[in-house]
PAFILUM-551539 format. One record per atom (N, C-alpha, C): x, y, z. Coordinates in steps of 0.2 Angstrom, whole numbers, plus 5000, padded with zeros to 4 digits. Example, Ala and Ser with C-alpha at 12.3 -4.5 7.8 and 13.67 -1.06 7.14 Angstrom:
2
506649725039506249785039506649845039506449895035506849955036506450005039
***
This chain:
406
501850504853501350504859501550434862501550444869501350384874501050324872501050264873500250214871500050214879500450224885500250224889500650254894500150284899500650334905500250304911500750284916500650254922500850274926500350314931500450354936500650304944501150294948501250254952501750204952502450224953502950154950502850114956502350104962502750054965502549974963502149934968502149864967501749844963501149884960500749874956501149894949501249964951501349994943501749984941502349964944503049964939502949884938502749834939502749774936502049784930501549824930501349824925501449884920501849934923502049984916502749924911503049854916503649844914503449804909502949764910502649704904502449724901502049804901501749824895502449844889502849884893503349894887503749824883503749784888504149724885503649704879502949704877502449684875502549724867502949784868502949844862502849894864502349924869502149964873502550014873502650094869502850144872502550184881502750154885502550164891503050244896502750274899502950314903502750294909503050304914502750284921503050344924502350364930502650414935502750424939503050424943503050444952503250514956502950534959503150604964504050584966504250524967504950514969505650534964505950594964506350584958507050524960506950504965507450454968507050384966506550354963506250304960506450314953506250364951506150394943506950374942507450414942508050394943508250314944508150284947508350224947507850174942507450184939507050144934507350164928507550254927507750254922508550224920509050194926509450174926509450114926508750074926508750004923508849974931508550004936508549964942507949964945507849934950507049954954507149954962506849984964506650004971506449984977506149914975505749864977505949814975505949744982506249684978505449654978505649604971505149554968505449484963505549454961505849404960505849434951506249434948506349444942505949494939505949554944505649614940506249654939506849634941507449684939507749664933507349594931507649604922507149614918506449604920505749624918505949724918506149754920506249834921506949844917507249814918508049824912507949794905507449754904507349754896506849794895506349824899506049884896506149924896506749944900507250024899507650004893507949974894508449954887508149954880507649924878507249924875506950014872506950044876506750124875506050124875505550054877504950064877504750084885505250084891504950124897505450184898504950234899505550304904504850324909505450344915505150354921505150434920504550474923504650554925504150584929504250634932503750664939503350674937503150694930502550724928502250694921501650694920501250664916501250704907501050654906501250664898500650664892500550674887500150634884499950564881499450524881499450474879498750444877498750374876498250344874497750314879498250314883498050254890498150284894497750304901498150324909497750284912498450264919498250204922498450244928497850224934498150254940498350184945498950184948499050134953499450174958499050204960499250244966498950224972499450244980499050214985498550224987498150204991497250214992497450165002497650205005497750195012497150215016496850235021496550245028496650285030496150345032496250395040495950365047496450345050496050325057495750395061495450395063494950435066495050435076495250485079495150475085494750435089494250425088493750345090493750295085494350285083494650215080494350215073493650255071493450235063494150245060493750215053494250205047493950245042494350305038493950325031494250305025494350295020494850285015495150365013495650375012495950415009496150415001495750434997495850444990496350504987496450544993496950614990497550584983497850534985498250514981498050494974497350454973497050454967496950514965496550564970496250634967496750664963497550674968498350704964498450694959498350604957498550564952498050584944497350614946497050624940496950674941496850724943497050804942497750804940498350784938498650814935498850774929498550704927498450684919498050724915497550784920496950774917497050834910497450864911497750924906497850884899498250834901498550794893497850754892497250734891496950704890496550724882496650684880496250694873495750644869495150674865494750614866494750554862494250494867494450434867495150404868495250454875495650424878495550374884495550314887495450264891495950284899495650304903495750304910495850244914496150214918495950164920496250154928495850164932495950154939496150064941496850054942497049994945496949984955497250044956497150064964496350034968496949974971496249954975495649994978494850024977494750084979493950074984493750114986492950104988492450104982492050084985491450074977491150144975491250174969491150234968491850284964492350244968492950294964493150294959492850264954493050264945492450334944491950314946491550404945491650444947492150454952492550534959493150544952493450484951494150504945493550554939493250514937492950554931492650634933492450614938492350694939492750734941493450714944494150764946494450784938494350724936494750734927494350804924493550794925493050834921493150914925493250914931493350984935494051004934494550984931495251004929495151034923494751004916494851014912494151084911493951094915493251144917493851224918494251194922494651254926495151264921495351224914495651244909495151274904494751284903494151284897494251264894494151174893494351154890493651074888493651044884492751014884493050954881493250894883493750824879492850794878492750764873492250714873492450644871492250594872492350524872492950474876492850514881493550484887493050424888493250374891493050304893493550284899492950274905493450254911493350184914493850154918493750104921493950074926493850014930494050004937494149934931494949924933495549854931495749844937495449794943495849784951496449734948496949734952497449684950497349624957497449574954497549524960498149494960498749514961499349474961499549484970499949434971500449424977501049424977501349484983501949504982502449424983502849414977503249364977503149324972502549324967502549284962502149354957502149414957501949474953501949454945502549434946502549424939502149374932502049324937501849254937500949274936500849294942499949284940499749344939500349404937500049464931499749454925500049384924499949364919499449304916499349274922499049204923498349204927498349244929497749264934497049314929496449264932496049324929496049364930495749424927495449474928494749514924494849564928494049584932494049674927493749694920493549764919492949794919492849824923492149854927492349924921491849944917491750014915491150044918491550124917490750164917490350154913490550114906490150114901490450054897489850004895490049944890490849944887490549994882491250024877491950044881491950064889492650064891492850004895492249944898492649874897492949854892492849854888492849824881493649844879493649904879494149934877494749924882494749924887495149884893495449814894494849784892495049714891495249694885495249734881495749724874496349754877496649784878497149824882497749774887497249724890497749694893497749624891497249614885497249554883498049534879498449614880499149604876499649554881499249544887499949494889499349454894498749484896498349404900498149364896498649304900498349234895497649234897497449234903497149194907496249224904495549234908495149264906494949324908494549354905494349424906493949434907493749464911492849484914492549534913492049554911491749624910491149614914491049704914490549704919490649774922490349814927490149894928490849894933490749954933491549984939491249974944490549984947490549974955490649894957490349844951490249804954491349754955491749794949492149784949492649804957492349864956492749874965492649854970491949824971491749804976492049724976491949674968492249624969493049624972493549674971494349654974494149644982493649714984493749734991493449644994492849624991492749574992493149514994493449504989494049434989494449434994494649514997495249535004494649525009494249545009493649555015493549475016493549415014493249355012493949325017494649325013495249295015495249315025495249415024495149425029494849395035494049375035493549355039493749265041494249235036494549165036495149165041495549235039496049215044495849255051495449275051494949305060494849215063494649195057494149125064494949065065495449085061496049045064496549105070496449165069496649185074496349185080495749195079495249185088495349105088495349055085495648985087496148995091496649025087497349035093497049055102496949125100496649145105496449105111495949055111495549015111495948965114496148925110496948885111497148915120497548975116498048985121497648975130497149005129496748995135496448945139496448905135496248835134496848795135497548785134497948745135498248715130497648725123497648675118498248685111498548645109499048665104498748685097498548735096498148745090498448735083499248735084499048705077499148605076499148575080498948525079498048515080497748535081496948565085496748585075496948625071496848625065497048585061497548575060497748495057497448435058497148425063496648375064495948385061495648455062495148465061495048485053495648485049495648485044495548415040495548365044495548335040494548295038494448335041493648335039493748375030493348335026493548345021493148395018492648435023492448495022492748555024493248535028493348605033494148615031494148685029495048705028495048765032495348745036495548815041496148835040496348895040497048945039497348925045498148955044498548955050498349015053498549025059498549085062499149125062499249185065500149235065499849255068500249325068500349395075499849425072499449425065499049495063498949475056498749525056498649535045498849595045499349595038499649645035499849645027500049695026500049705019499449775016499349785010499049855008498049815007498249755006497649745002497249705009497349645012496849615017496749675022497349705025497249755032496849795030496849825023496449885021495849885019495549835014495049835009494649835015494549775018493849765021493549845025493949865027493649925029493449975024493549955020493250025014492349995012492349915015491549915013491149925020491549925028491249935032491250015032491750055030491550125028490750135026490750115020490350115014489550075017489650035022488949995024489049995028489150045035489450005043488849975046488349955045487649925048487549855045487749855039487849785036488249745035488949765037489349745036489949725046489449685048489549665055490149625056489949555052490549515053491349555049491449575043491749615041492249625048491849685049492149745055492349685060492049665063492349605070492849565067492949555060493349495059493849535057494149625058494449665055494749665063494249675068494349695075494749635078494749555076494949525080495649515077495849535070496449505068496949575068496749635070497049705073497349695079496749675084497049635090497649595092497649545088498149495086498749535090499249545088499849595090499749605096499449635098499349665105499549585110499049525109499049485111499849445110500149465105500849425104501349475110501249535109501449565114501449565121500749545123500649525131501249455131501149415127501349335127502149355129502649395126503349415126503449455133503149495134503149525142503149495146502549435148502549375152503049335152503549345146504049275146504749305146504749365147505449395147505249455152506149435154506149465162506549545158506449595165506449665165506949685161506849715154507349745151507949695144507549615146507849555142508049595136508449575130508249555123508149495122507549515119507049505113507149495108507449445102507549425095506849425093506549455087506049465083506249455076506149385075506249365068505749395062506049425059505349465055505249515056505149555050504849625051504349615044504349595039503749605034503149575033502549605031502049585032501949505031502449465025502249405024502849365024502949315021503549295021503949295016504549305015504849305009504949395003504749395007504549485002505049555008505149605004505249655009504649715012504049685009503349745009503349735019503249825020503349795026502549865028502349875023501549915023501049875029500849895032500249865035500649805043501249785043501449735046501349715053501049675055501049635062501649645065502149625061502949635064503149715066503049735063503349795064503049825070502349815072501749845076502249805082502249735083502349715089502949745089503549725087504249755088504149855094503749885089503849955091503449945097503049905100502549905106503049865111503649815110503949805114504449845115504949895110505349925112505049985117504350005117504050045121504350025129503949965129503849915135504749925139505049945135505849955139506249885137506149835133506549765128507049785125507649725126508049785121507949745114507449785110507349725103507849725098508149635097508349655090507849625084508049655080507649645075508049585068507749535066508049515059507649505057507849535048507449545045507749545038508049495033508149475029508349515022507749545022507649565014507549645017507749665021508049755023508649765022508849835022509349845023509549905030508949925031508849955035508249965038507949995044507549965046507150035045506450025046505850065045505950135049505650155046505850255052505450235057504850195057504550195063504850145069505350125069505750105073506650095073506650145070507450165068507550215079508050215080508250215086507950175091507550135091506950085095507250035094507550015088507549905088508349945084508649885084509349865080509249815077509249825071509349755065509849755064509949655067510649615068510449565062510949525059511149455059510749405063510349345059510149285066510549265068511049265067511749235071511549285076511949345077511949395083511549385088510749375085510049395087510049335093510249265089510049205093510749205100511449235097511649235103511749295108511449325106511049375113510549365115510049355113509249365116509049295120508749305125508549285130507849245129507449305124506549265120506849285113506649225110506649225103505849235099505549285094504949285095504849285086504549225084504749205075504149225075504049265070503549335066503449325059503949315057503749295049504149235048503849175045504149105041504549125036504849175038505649175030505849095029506049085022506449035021506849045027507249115027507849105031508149075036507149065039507049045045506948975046506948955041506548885040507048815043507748835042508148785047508048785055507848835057507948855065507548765067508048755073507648685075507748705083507248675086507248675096508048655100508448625097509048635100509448675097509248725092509648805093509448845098508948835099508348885106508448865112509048815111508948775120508948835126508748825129508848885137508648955134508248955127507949035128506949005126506749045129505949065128505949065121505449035119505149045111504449065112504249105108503549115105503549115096503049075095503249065088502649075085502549145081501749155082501349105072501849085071501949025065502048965065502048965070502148875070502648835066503048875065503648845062504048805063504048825071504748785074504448715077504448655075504248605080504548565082
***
């Protein structure tokens, strides 16, 4: 048998189904994708991340990971599947759980008792008891009675680009249904977190990750209404922040085009779902950094004449990574090529560009980009980007929504 099945290879799962095997762990990891499955079982990965391509080929090698479609028996299930949004024709947001629901209705067959569940998937407060009760409605429709399952909420807190690094160094946080299934969790990960472990209920666990994105969230809202602000005003904001940070109270973020990625653009709305009455600031500091893009977009129309190219350095939510989930870049790109620009896109760490702007933009070369484009518009601070200096941009428009170039 399995010591663990890991439902979800992507940025969450496959770095931690890969350390758990490196750790000794007979691991199974699974994905609907047979084109993931396939290339993990080949000792390669699908996603770039810095040293998870030999953190995933010693644990294929090793024979303590295999990828496959379908769920297996085990000790352990862990779900890290997506947990995205339904926008709503009048703009609400619901959270979409279907992929967890998929993900635990079809372990629920192989479960046997005292087996540990454990929802990783960032989720709304309450989804560690919705799993248990899809699990217990499957096994109802088997006639089938498992006693002593133990479930839990394990949020992960890692950053794409150092995954590896604070999977392991970074506290964490096990919320059970039940004393006995923290307990049992945090012995579980205590196989590779140096760092400490936290016990405590599932709701309170859930609510805590949504938290910490809600919080960063609402930080990076009051430096992007600065920008805003700025821009109306005249004033150079990020010299306007560098000054006022030097008050030894006050740390204000940089601004950008937006917020993106799976965790800041998504969580905070799973507690404004969940409390839209008391969660005001929330929802407005969700509202102003949504915005964002829109206003990068006005800023580029105004500075480029009829039909210009437009270089858009960037297309991933952050810098340095290929995640391009949730991204400010991509939004504004696709809203300018609407607008009749001819965009090129550079964009580093692709190799091809997103379907939602495949025929819309051409990813070039910054070479290319900078000798065709007329407005040059820097979107994410790649390293890549980090030499560009004012006398390569001479005679073109810059908008620099990073403050990089000075």
């Amino acid at each position: 048998m399995n010591s663990l099945c890991v439902l979800g290879l992507g940025y969450i799962g496959l770095p931690t189904a890969s350390i758990f095997a490196t750790k000794g762990r007979h691991v199974l990891g699974v994905d609907i994708s047979p084109a993931v499955v396939e290339t993990i079982n080949s000792g390669h990965i699908h996603i770039q991340e810095p040293d998870l391509d030999v953190l995933v080929r010693a644990a294929v090698q090793s024979g303590n990971l295999k990828a496959a479609t379908s769920p297996a028996p085990a000790e352990v299930f862990i779900l890290a599947v997506p947990t995205p949004f339904i926008v709503a024709p009048d703009g609400s947001r619901t959270p979409d759980l279907s992929f967890v629901e998929a993900a635990a209705r079809s372990f629920a067959p192989f479960v046997a008792a005292g087996n540990l569940v454990i929802l990783e998937s960032t989720s709304p407060v309450g989804t560690t008891e919705k799993v248990k009760a899809w699990v217990e409605d499957e096994l109802a429709k088997l006639g089938r009675k498992v006693d002593g399952l133990l479930y839990a909420h394990c949020p992960e807190r890692i950053l794409p680009g150092q995954m590896l690094k604070e999977l392991v160094s970074n506290d964490r946080i096990c919320g059970g249904l039940t004393p006995a299934a923290a307990e049992k969790a945090r012995d579980l990960y205590a196989t590779f977190c140096t760092a400490q472990i936290f016990l405590t209920d599932a709701r309170t666990a859930e609510l805590a990750k949504l938290t910490e994105n809600a919080y960063r969230d609402v930080n990076i809202a009051f430096a992007n209404e600065l920008s805003l602000i700025c821009d109306k005003l005249g004033v150079d904001v990020w010299e306007l922040i560098r000054l006022a940070n030097r008050h030894p109270r006050v740390k204000i973020l940089q601004p950008g085009p937006g917020v993106g990625g799976h965790c800041i653009a998504v969580d905070p709305w799973f507690i404004v779902d969940a409390a839209p009455q008391e969660a005001r600031l929330m929802r407005t500091a969700r509202e102003v950094n949504d915005s964002k893009p829109h206003h990068v977009v006005a800023q580029v129309r105004a500075a480029a004449s009829e039909g210009a190219v437009v270089a858009c350095l960037g297309l991933a939510f952050k810098a340095n990574v290929d995640d391009l989930r949730e991204s400010p870049a991509v939004e504004i790109v696709a809203h300018l090529a609407k607008a009749g620009l001819k965009v090129l896109a550079v964009e580093p760490h692709v190799r091809v560009l997103p379907e939602s702007l495949q025929g819309r933009a051409e990813l070039v070369s910054l070479d290319n980009a900078l000798a065709r484009a007329e407005v040059v518009v820097l979107l994410v601070d790649h390293r890549a980007f980090a030499s560009l200096t004012l006398a390569q941009l001479a005679g073109k428009k810059l908008i620099d929504t990073r403050g990089a170039i000075r």
